[in-house]
C-alpha positions as MATLAB code, in Angstrom:
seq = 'XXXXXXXXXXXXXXXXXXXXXXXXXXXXXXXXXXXXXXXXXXXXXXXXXXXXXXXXXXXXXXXXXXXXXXXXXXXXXXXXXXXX';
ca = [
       0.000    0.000    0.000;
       1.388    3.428   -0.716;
       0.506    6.802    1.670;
      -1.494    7.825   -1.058;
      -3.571    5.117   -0.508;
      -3.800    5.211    3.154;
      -4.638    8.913    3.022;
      -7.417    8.096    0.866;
      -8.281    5.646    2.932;
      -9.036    7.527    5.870;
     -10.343   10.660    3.898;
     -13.173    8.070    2.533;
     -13.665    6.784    5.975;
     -14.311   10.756    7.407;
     -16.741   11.247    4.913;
     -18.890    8.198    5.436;
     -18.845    9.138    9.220;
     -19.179   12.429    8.619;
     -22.473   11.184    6.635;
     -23.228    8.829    9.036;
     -23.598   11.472   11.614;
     -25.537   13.869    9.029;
     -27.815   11.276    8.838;
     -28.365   10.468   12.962;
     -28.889   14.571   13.255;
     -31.509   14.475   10.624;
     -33.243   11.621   12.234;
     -33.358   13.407   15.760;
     -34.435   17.036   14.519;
     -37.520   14.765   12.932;
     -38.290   13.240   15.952;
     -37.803   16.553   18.198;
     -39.989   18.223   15.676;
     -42.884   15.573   15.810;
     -42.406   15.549   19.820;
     -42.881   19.068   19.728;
     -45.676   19.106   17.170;
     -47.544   16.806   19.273;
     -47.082   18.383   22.334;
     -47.971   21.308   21.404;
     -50.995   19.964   19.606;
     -51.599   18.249   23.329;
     -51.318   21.972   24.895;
     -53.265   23.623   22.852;
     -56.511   21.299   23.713;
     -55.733   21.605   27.601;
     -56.130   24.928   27.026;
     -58.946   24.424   25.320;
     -60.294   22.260   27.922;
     -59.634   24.806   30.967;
     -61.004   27.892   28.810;
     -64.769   25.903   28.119;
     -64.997   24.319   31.805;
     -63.598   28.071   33.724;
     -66.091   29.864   31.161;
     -69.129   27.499   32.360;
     -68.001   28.367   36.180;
     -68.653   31.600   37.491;
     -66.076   33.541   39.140;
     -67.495   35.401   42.161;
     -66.424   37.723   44.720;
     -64.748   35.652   47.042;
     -61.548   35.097   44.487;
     -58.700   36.263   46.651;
     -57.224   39.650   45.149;
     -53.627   40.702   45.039;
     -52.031   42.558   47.309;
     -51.607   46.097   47.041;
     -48.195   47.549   47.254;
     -47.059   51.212   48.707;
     -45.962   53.186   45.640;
     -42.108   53.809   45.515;
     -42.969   58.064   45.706;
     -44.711   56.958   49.336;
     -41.835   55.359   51.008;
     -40.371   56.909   53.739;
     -37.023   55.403   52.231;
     -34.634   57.925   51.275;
     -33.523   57.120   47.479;
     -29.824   57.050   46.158;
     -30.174   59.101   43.352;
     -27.455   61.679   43.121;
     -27.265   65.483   43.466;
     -27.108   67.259   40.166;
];
């Protein structure tokens, strides 16, 4: 065998790994993409689902409400901003 032949050699075998891998990538961003597909498919009727049975509810007024908090300008806290 010469060196041409072994470089050759292993330039052939690079390439078939190299399309080997192509090949596995390709086959895993099909499967993420149906994954995702579906799941999202699967989201959208939950939220389907939670929109139809919270519309047939009635929300009255015993749903807790947020706190209020003290505006910033009310704070007894001095404030670092600088002198001009």
């Amino acid at each position: 065998m010469n060196v041409d032949d072994i470089v050759r050699a292993k330039i052939e075998a690079a390439r078939r790994k190299a399309a080997a891998e192509k090949e596995a990538r390709a086959a895993f961003a099909a499967a993420r993409s149906k994954g995702l597909a579906r799941r999202h498919a699967a989201k959208l009727q939950h939220l389907a689902q939670d929109t139809s049975s919270s519309a047939t509810t009635e929300k009255g007024p015993d749903m807790p409400k947020a706190p209020e908090l003290p505006s910033p300008e009310a704070s007894d806290r001095p404030t670092l901003r600088p002198d001009p």
